[in-house]
C-alpha positions, 0 to 999 in steps of 0.5 A: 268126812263128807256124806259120800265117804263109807263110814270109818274103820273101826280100830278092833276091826283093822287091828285084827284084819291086819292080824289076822293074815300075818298070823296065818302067813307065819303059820303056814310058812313054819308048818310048811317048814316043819314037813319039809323035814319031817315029812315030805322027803318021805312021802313025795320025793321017795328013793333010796337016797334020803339026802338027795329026797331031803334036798328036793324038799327044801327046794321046793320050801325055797321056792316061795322065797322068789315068789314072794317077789312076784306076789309083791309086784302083782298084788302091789300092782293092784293095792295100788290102782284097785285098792287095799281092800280087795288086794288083801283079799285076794292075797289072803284067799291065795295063799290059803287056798294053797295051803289047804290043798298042800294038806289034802295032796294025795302022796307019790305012791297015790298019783306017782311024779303028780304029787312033787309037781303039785306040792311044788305048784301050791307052794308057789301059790303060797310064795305069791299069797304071802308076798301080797300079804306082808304090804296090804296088812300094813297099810291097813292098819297104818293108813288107819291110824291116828296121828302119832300111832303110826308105829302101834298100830303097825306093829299089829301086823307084826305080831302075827310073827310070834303068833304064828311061830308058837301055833304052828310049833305047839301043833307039831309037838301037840301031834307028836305027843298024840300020835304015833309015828304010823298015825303022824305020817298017815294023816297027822301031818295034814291035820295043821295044813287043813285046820288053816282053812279056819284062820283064812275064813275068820280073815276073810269074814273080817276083811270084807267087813272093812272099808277102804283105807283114807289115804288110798281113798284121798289119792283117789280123789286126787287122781294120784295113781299111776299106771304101773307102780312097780315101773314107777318104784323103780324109775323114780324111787329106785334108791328109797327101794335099795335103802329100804330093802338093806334096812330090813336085811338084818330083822331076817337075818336074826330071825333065821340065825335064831330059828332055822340055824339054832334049831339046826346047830342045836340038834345037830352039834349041841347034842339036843333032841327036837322036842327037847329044843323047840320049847327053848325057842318058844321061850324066846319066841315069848320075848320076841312077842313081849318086845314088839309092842314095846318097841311099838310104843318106843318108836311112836314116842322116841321116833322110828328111825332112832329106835331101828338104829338103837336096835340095830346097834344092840344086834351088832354087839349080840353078834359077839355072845354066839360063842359064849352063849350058845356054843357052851350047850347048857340049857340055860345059856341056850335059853338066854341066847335065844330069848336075847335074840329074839328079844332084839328081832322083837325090838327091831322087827316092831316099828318096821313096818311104819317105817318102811311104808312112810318111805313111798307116797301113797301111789306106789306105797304097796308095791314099794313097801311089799318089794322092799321086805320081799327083797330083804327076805331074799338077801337076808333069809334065804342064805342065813342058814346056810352061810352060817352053817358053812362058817360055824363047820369051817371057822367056828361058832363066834364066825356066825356071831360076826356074820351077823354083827357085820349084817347089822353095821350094813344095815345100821348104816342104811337106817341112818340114811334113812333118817337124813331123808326122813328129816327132810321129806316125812310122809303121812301114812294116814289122812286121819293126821289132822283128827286122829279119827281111825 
């Protein structure tokens, strides 16, 4: 490395900056979920009709999944021309800016018809935070990897997944047990949105104390940026994007069926309480944690391709245990249901990310990347719950079990062409091939 260069990154140091943000990212999405039930419907959208104070709730919970489109075009636009460093920065600051705000928000009886429209307004502001913080992180840890743990250090960002989930779902309960009701709703709900302030800090300590990635300084050097990326994502890696975005659609759809829509099915049809199903799925959740880092080392080892097809092909075949599993209601077939799931997010949700990044050159590899899996939580996420409610009422339970077992074959068939165009064009994701220097 030539004396102009700032020194290297420390692994610790990316590792935990790539961390870092998609742990607060989950966090804040599953806090933000939780109110959106529990709390919101009461406190901001108040009236006589509960359902209709619900559904204006979760309409402003829906509201981050098209921003987070946005958020990737804007903040890719500037991970790509300005640098990784200070996009993530501004992702970071974005997002919990708007979170600590949602906590302190005054209700509808304090400022009237303000308090929806600013709830509203901090959520889009959270929608375009995260959709800026999935790709940056990514590459952070990517780019810096050594040769041959593209997929280990990728999986880093991941793992913020499980973390998040268990924090924001241990909090809630926590407070559950704590206070009463009066206490919770008064000021307990705002206690998770605020202590995020502690998460963004810590992130942003770590983050400005990094240096810019070697593969964004070496297309620098080789004046390979281009004016807009997105334009150039769309007009010359248009089918790379379509690929990568139906390859992600199956991670989503798992995720929401094991989360939203089994917790939903579970209190509702299978006769559990709230705090009776939440720790049955931080159980699985453990497992989908567990598996991460093992898929990781597969995908490093085995190729990331082939273990993302043999993930995707063990979720095909889960599709049909819905109805023997979490249909019969009993404690320990709901457990093994939802530890089996989460394991297979797990083991497909690992070496994504490296996955889809080495899809795009490293000019446009924020925006691509970013615009893809935003993509992929719009097609996959957002309809999950909803289509599979509507066939668990309709058809039956084993109805949802085929939903997803038909996502995984459209899914499974995109991964295979990913790997034909993987043999023929392989793109490094960090210029520390050479040394295996961090």
């Amino acid at each position: 490395m030539s004396p102009s260069h700032p020194p290297a990154n420390s692994p610790a140091r990316v590792l935990f900056a790539s961390l870092i943000g998609t742990t607060i990212e989950f966090f804040d999405f599953y806090i933000y979920a939780t109110a959106a039930v529990l709390v919101f419907p009461k406190l901001f959208f108040p009236g006589s009709d509960p359902a209709a104070a619900t559904l204006q709730s979760f309409a402003t919970f829906a509201i981050a999944f098209f921003a987070r489109p946005v958020g990737a075009a804007i903040f890719g636009h500037f991970g790509d021309r300005v640098g990784r460093k200070a996009t993530l920065v501004a992702a970071l600051m974005t997002m919990g800016l708007s979170t600590v705000a949602i906590g302190l928000l005054p209700s509808y009886a304090s400022i009237g018809v303000a308090a929806p429209l600013l709830l509203a307004l901090f959520r889009l502001g959270q929608g375009l935070g995260l959709g800026g913080e999935w790709g940056g992180a990514v590459l952070l840890a990517t780019e810096n990897a050594p040769k041959g743990k593209e997929a280990w250090y990728g999986m880093f960002p991941q793992l913020g997944a499980p973390i998040g989930f268990l924090c924001s779902t241990g909090s809630f309960l926590a407070l559950d047990w704590l206070l009463t009701d009066e206490q919770f709703f008064s000021f307990g709900w705002r206690i998770p949105f605020v202590a995020s302030a502690v998460l963004v800090i810590m992130g942003l300590y770590v983050r400005l104390k990094i240096t810019e990635t070697p593969a964004f300084r070496q297309a620098l050097e080789r004046h390979e940026r281009v004016r807009v990326p997105m334009i150039s994502v769309f007009s010359e890696h248009l089918a790379t994007l379509m690929l990568a975005t139906i390859a992600a659609t199956a991670t989503f759809v798992i995720f929401y069926l094991m989360t939203v829509f089994a917790l939903s099915w579970g209190t509702a049809a299978l006769g559990y309480t709230r705090s009776e199903f939440l720790p049955l799925q931080m159980i699985g959740v453990l497992f989908f944690g567990l598996t991460i880092p093992v898929a990781a080392r597969l995908a490093d080892a085995w190729g990331r391709e082939r273990t993302l097809i043999a993930a995707t092909v063990a979720i095909f075949l889960f599709g049909f245990l819905f109805e023997p599993l979490f249909g019969s209601g009993g404690v320990g077939d709901v457990t093994l249901f939802l530890s089996i799931g989460l394991a297979l997010m797990g083991f497909t949700y690992g070496p994504l990310s490296a996955a889809m990044a080495e899809l795009f050159p490293t000019a446009v590899r924020y925006t691509g990347s970013s615009l893809a899996f935003t993509l992929a939580g719009i097609l996959g996420a957002s309809p999950a719950p909803y289509v599979a409610t509507y066939l668990a009422k309709t058809y039956g339970l084993a109805s949802v079990g085929y939903y997803l077992s038909a996502i995984a074959l459209l899914t499974g068939v995109a991964f295979v062409a990913i790997a034909r165009r993987a043999a023929r064009v392989r793109r490094p994701l960090s210029t520390n091939a050479a040394t295996g220097r961090v």
